[in-house]
Residue, then its C-alpha position, 0 to 999 in steps of 0.5 A: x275756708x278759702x276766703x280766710x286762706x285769701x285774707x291770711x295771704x293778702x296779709x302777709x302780702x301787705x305786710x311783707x311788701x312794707x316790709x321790704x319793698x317799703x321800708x328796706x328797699x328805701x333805707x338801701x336807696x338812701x346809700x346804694x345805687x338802685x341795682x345793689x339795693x335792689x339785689x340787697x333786698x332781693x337777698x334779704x327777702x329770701x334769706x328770711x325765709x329761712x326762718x321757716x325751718x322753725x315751722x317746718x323743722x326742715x331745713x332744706x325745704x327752707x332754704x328752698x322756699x329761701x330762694x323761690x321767695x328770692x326769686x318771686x321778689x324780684x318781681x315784686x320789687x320791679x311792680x314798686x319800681x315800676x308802678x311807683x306804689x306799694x299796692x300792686x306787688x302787695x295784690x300780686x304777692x298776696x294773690x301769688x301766696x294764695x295759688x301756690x299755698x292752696x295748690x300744694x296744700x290741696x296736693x299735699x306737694x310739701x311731702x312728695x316734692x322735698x325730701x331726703x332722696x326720696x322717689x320725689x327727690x327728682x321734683x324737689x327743684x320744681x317750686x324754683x322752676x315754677x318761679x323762675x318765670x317770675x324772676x325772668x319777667x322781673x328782671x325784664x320790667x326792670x331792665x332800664x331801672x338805673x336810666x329811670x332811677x339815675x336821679x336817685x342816685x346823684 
C-alpha cells in the first residue's frame, strides 16, 4: 500500500511540477521579471488548491491546503530556479506529498485539526506552521534570484 501511495504522490509531483514550474512559471517569465512571475505562480499554485473542496466539500480545509501549497511552492520553485531542472522539486514535491498524506492519514489529522470550533480548533493553523519552514528555506535559496535571473529579464 505504501509503495502505491509513493507512486500516486510521485505522480502528482511530476505532474503538478510541469504544470507550474514548467510551463506557468515560463509563460510568466516571458512578460515578468523574475520576482512577479515567481509570486504569480506562487499564487496560482496555491489558489488551486482550492479546488479540494469538491473532494473534500470543506472549504476551510481548502483554502488551508491553498495556502500550505502556497507556501510549499515557494520551495519548489527556488529548487527549478536553483537547479535549473524540473527534477528536484519534482523528487521533493513528490516525497513532500508522501510524508504528510501518510502521517495525517495515519493520525487521522484532517478530522482533529480542521473543523468549526471544535476542541482541535486551536491546531487548525498547525499544517501552515508545519510549512512555513519551507517557504522561509524557499525564499532563502532564492535571495539573489533577480542578480541570477536579470539576463532574463533585459
Amino acid at each position: 500500500m505504501l509503495l502505491w501511495i509513493l507512486f500516486n504522490t510521485f505522480l502528482v509531483g511530476l505532474s503538478e511540477e510541469l504544470m507550474f514550474r514548467g510551463v506557468l512559471l515560463q509563460a510568466f517569465r516571458r512578460t515578468v521579471s523574475i520576482w512577479p512571475a515567481v509570486a504569480l505562480t506562487t499564487l496560482v499554485f496555491g489558489a488551486i488548491h482550492i479546488l479540494n473542496v469538491f473532494m473534500t466539500g470543506d472549504l476551510r480545509t481548502a483554502l488551508l491546503q491553498a495556502a500550505t501549497a502556497a507556501l510549499s511552492g515557494l520551495l519548489f520553485i527556488a529548487l527549478r530556479l536553483r537547479t535549473g531542472s524540473l527534477w528536484p522539486p519534482i523528487v521533493v514535491h513528490g516525497l513532500w506529498d508522501f510524508a504528510t498524506f501518510t502521517v495525517s492519514a495515519s493520525r487521522g489529522v484532517e478530522s482533529h485539526t480542521v473543523g468549526s470550533g471544535g476542541p482541535g480548533a486551536p491546531m487548525a493553523f498547525m499544517p501552515m506552521l508545519l510549512v512555513l519552514p519551507n517557504a522561509l528555506y524557499g525564499l532563502w535559496l532564492m535571495r539573489r534570484i533577480g542578480q541570477s535571473h536579470a539576463q532574463a529579464d533585459a
